[in-house]
ROFI-697109 format. One line per field, with one value per residue: residue number from 1; residue in three letters; z, x, y of N, C-alpha, C, CB in turn. Coordinates in steps of 0.001 Angstrom, whole numbers, plus 500000, padded with zeros to 6 digits. Each point is the difference from the previous one (the first is absolute). Glycine has a CB too. Layout:
BEGIN
n: c(NUM ...)
res: c(ala ...)
n_up: c(Z ...)
n_east: c(X ...)
n_north: c(Y ...)
ca_up: c(Z ...)
ca_east: c(X ...)
ca_north: c(Y ...)
c_up: c(Z ...)
c_east: c(X ...)
c_north: c(Y ...)
cb_up: c(Z ...)
cb_east: c(X ...)
cb_north: c(Y ...)
end
This chain:
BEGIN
n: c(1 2 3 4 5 6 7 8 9 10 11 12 13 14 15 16 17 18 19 20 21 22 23 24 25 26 27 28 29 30 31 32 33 34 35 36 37 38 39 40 41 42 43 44 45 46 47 48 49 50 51 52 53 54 55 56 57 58 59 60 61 62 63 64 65 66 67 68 69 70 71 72 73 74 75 76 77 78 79 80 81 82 83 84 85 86 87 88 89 90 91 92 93 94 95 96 97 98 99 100 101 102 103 104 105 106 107 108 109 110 111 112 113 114 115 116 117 118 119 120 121 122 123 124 125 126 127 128 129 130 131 132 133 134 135 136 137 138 139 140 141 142 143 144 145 146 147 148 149 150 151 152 153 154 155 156 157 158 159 160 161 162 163 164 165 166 167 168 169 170 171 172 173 174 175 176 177 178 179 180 181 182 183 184 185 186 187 188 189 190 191 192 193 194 195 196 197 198 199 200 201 202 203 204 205 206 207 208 209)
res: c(unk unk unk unk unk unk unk unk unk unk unk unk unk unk unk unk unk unk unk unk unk unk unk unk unk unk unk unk unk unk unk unk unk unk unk unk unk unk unk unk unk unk unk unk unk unk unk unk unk unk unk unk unk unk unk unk unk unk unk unk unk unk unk unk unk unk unk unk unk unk unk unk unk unk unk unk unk unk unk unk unk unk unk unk unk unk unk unk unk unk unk unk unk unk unk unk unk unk unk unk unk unk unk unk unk unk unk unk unk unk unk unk unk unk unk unk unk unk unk unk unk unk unk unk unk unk unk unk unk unk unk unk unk unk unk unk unk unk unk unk unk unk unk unk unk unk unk unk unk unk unk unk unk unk unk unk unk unk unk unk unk unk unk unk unk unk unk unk unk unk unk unk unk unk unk unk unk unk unk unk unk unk unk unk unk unk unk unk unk unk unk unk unk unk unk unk unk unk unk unk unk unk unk unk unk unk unk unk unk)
n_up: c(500000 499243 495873 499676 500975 497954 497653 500729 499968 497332 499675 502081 498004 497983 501568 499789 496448 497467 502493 498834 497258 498183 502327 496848 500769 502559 500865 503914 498635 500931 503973 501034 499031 500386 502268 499659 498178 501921 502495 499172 500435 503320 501223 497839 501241 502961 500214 499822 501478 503071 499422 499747 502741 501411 500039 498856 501889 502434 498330 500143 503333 500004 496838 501383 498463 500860 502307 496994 499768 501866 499315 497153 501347 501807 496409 498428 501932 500608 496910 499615 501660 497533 496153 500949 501818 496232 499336 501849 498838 497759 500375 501278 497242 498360 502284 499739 496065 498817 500916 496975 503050 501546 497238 500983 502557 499777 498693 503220 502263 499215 499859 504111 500357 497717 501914 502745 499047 498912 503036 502015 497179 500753 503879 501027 496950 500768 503899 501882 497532 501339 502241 499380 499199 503287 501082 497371 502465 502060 501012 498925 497586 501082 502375 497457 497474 502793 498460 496300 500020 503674 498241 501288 497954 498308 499156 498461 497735 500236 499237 497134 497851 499914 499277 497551 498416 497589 502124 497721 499022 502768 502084 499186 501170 503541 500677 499049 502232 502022 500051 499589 495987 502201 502336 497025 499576 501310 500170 496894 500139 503097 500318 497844 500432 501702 497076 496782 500199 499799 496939 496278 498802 501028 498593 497709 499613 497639 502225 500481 497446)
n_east: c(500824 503240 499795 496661 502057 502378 497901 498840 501987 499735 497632 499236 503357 498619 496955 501827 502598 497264 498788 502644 500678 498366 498782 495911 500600 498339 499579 498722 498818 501005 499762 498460 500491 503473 499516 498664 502135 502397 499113 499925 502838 499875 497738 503959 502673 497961 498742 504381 501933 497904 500977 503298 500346 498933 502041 501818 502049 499050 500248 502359 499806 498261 500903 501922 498671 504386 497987 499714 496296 498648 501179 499313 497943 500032 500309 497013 497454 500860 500679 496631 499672 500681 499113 496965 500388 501706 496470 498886 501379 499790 496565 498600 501494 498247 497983 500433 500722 499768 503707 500580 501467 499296 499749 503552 499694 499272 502345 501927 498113 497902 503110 500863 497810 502879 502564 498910 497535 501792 500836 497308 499880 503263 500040 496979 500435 503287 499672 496110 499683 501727 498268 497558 500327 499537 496624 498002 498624 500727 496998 503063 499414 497236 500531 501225 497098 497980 500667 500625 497251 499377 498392 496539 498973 500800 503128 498649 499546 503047 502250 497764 499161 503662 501515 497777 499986 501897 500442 502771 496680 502306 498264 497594 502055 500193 497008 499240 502359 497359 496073 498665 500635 497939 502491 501122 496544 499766 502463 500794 496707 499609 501879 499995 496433 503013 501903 497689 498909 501609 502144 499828 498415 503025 501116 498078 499131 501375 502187 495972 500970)
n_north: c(498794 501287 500964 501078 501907 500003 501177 502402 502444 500526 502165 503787 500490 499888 502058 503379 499567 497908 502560 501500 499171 499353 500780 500090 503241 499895 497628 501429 497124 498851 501843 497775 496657 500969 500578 497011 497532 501066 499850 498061 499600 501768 497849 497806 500787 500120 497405 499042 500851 499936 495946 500188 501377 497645 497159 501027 501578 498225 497534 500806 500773 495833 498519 501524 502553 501570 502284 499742 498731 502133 502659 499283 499740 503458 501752 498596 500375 502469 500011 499678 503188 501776 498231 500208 503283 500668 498710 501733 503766 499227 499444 502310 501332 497104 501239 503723 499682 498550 500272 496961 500801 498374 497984 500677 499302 497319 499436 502124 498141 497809 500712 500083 497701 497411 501212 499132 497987 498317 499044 497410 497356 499272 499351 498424 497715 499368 498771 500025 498284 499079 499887 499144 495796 498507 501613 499052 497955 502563 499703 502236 499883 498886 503881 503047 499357 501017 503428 500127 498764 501943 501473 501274 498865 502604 499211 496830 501357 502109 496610 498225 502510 500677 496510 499618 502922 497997 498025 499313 497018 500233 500471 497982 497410 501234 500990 497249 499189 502177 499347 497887 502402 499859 501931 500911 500333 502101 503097 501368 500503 500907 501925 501539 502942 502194 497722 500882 503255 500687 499438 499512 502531 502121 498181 500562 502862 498571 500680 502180 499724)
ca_up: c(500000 500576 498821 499251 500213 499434 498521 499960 500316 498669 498492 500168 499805 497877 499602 500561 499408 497935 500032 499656 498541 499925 501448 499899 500822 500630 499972 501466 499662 499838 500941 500943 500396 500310 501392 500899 500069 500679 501237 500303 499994 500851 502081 499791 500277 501095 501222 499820 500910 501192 500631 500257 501170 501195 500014 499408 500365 500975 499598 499586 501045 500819 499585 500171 498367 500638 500254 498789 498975 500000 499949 498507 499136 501356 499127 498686 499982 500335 498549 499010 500787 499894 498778 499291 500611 499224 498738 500090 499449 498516 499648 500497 498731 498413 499895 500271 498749 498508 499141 499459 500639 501280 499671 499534 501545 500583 499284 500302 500674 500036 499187 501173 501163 499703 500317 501155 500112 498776 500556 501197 499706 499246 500621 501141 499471 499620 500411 501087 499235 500456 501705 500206 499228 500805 501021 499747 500677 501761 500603 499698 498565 499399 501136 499431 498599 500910 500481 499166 498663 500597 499043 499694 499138 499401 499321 499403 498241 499133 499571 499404 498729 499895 499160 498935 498957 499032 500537 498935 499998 500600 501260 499990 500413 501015 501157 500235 500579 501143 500355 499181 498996 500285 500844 499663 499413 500852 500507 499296 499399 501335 500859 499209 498303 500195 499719 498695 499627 500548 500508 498973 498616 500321 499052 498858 498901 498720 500235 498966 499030)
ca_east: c(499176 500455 500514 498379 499596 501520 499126 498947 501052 500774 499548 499125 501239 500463 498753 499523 500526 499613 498691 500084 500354 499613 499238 499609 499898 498719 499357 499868 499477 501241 500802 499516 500098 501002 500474 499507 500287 500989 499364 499620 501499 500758 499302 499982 501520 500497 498980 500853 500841 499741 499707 500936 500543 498964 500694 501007 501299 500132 500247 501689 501798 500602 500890 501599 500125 500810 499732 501081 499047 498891 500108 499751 498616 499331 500463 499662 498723 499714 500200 498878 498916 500146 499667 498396 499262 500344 498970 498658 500213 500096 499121 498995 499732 499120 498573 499397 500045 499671 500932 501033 500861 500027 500110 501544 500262 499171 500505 501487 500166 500285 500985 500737 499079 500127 501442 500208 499420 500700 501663 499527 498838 501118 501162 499484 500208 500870 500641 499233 498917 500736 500114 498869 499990 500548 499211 498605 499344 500672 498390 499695 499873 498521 499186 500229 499441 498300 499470 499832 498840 498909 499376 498865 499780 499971 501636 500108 499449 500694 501157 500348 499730 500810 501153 500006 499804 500947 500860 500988 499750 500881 499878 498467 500138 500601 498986 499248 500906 500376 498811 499029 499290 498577 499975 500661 498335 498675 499917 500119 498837 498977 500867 501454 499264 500370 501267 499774 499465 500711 501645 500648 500158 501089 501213 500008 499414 501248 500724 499553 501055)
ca_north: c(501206 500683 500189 500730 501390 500537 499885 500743 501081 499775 499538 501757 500910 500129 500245 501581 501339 500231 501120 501184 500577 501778 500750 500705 501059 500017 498954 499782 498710 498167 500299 500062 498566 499778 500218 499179 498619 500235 499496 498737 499034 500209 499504 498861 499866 500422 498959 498944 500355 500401 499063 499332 500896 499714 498372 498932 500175 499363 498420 499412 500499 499035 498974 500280 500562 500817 501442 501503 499820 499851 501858 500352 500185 500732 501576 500259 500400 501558 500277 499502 500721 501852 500113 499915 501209 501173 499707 500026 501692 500241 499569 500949 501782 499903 499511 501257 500311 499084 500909 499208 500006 498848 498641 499809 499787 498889 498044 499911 499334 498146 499070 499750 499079 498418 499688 499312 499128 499024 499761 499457 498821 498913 499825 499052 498948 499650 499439 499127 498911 498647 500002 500133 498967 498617 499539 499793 498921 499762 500476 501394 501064 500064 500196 501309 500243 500000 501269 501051 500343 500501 501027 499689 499350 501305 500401 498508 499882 501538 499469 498851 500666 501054 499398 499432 500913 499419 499146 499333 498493 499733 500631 499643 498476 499939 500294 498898 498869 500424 499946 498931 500850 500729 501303 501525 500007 499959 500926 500888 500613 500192 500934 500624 500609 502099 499809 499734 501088 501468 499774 499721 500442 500698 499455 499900 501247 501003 501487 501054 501509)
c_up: c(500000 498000 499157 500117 499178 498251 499930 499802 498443 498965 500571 499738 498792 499741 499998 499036 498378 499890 499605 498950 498711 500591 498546 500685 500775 500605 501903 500028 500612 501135 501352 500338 499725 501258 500747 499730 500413 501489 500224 500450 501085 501513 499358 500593 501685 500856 500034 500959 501604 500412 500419 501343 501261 500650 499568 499997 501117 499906 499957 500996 501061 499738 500145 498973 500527 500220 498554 499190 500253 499597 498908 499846 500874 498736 498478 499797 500199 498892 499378 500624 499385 498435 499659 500867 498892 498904 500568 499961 498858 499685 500295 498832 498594 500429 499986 498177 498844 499429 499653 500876 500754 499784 499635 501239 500889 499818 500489 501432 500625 499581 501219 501015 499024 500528 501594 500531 499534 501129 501618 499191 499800 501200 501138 499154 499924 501701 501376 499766 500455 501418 500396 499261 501218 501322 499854 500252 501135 500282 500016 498832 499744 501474 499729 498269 500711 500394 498882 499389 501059 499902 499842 498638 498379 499537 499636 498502 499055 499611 499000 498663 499552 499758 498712 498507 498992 500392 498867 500340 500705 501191 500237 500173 501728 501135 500111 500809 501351 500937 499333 498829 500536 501247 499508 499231 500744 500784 499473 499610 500996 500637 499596 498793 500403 499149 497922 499346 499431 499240 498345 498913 499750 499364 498547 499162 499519 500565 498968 499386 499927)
c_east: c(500862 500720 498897 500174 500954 499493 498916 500520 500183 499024 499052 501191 499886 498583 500118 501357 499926 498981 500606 500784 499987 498735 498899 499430 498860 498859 500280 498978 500768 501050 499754 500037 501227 500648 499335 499991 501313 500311 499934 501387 500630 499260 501021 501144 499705 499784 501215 501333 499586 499941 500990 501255 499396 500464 500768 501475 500167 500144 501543 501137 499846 500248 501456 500373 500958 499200 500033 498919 498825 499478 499906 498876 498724 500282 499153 498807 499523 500208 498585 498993 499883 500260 498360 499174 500668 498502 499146 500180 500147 498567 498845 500392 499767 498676 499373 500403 499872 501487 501141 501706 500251 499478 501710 500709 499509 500788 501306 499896 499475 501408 501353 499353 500316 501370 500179 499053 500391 501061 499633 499301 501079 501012 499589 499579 501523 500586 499103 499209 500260 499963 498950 499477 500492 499279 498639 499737 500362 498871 500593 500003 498805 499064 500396 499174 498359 499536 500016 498926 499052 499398 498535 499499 499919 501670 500490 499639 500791 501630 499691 499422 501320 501328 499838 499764 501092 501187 500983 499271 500948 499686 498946 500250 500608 499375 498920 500538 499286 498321 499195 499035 498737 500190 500777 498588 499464 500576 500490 498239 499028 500620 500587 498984 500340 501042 499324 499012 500555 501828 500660 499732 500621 501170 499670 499059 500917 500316 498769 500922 499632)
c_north: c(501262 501062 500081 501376 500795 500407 500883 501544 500531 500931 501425 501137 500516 500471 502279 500494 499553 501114 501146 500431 499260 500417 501394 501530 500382 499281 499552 498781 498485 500180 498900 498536 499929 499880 498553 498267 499766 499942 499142 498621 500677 499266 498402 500005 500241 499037 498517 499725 500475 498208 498830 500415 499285 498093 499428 500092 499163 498261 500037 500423 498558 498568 500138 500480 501840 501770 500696 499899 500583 501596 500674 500101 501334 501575 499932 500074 501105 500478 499585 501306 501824 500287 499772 500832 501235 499512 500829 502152 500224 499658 500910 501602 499618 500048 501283 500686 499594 500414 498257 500013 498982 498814 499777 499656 498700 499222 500227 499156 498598 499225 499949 498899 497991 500064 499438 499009 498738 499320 498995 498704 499042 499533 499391 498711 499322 499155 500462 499196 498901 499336 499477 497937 498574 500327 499944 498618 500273 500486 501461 500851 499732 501417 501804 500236 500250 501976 501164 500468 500200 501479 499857 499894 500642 500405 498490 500140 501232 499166 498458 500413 501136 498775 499306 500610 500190 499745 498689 498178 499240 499917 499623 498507 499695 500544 499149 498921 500598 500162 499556 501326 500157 500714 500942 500734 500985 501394 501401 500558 500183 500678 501233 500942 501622 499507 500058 501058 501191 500060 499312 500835 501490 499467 500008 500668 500070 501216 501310 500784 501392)
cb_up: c(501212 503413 500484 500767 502348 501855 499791 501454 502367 500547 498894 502298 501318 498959 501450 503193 502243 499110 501898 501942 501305 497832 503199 499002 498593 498876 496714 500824 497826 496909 498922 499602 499627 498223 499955 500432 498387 498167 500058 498153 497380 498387 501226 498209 497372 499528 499024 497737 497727 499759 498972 497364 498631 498449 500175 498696 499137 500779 498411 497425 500426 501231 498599 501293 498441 498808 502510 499677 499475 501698 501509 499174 499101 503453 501089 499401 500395 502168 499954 499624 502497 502608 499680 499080 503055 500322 499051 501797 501564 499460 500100 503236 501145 498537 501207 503499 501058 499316 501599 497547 499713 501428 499036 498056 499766 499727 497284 498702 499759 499274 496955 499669 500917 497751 498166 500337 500156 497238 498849 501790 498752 497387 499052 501796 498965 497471 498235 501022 498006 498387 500393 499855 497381 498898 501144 498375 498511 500532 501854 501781 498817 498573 501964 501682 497959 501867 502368 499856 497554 501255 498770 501945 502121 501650 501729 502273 500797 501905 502432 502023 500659 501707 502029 501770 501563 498587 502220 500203 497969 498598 499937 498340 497058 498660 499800 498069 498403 498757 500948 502690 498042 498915 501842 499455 499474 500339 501432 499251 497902 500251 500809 500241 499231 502803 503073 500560 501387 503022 503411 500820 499622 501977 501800 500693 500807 497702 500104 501131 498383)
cb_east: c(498204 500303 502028 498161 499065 502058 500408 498649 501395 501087 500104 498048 501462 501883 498582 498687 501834 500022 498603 499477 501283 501098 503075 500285 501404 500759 500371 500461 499279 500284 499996 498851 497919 499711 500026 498697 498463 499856 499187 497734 500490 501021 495909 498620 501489 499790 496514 499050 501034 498604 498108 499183 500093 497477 498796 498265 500190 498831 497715 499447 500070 499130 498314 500548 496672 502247 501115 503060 500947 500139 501367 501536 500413 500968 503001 501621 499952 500616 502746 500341 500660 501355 502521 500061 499773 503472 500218 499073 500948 502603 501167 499936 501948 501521 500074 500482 500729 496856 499829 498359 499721 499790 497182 500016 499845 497934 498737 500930 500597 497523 499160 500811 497105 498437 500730 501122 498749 499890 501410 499649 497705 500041 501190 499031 497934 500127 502306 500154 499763 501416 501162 499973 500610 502640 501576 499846 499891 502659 498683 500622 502152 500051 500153 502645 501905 500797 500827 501706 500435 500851 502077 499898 499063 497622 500856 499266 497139 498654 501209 500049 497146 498638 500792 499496 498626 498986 498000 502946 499018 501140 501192 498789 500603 501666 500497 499116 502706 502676 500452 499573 501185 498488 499625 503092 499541 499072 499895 502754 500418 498920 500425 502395 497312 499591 501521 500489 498942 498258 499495 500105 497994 498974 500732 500960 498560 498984 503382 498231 500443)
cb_north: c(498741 497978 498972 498260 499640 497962 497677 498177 498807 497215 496558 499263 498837 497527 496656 499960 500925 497213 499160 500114 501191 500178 499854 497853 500512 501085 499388 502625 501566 499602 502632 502174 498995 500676 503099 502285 499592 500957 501001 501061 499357 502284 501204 499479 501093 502109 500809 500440 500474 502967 500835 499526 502422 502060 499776 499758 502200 502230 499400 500270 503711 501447 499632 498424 498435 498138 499968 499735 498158 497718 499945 499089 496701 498259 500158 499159 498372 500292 499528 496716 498040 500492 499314 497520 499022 500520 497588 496720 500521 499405 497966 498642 501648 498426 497719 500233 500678 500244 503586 500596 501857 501557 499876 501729 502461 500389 499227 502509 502048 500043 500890 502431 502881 499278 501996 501838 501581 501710 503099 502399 501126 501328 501757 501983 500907 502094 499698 501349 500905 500872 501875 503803 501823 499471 500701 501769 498390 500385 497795 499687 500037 496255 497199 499876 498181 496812 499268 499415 498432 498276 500045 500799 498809 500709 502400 498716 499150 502824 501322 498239 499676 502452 499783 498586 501004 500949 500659 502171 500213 500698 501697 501944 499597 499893 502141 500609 499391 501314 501283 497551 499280 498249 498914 499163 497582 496937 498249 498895 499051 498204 498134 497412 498010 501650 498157 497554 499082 499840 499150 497984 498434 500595 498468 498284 501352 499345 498560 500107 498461)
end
């Protein structure tokens, strides 16, 4: 699950800086749902990383997972924190203007938020996956994943409609490994309909000319 969400990340990043260009001048409009599908992807990351802070560091330190590692990741999360709060500003002043300008400004500074976002997705895959991987089936990790996906039933269906909204046949096979298809279903299209209302067709509107 941990490499859906990562993917997912990835894939609203490239999504938010093709939106803004080319940028039609004035267009507080297309500002405005930008901002706010952007939002959406930022609560997602955040609600992720807070959960990894909260359970999953403490896990691995009392596998014996070294201090130095953990602290990286403690910094590179504050960094993500204070690059996608630079977004979400940029984003809010397109939305009040429309201007071509601060859509420039904007994609400059998503194209800093994928980087350090990019650099944290790859370096906690590269070297706590592996880790994290030898202690799946233990009670305690299942008893820490228990608390990550605790969640109502309402930000349940918004995150499972939000990770699967073109989702690669790769990632759609490995969530089916991970959640039985008729509850990702049920709680995407029952739960997840503000997200599918509201949220995806943002992504996939044509850029206007």
């Amino acid at each position: 699950m941990n490499g859906l969400i990562h993917n997912a990340v990835r894939r609203d990043l490239a999504r938010l800086s093709a939106a803004l260009h080319p940028w039609r001048d004035g267009d507080r409009e297309r500002g405005r749902e930008l901002e706010q599908a952007f939002a959406n992807l930022h609560r997602e990351l955040t609600h992720h990383h807070e959960g990894e802070d909260a359970y999953v560091w403490p896990f691995l330190e009392g596998t014996g997972v070294g201090r130095d590692l953990l602290a990286e990741m403690e910094d590179e999360h504050a960094a993500m924190s204070a690059a996608l709060a630079d977004t979400a500003t940029g984003l809010a002043t397109l939305a009040r203007t429309g201007s071509a300008a601060d859509a420039a400004a904007a994609r400059t500074s998503v194209e800093r938020t994928r980087e350090v976002v990019g650099r944290h997705l790859d370096h906690e895959e590269d070297a706590l996956e592996p880790l994290l991987r030898g202690h799946e089936g233990s009670a305690e990790w299942k008893a820490v994943t228990g608390k990550l996906r605790h969640r109502s039933p309402g930000d349940a269906g918004s995150f499972f409609a939000w990770l699967t909204d073109g989702i690669s046949e790769d990632d759609r096979a490995a969530l089916r490994a991970t959640v039985p298809a008729p509850v990702t279903a049920v709680l995407s299209r029952v739960f997840g309909r503000r997200y599918t209302r509201e949220v995806a067709p943002v992504w996939h509107e044509r850029v206007r000319s």
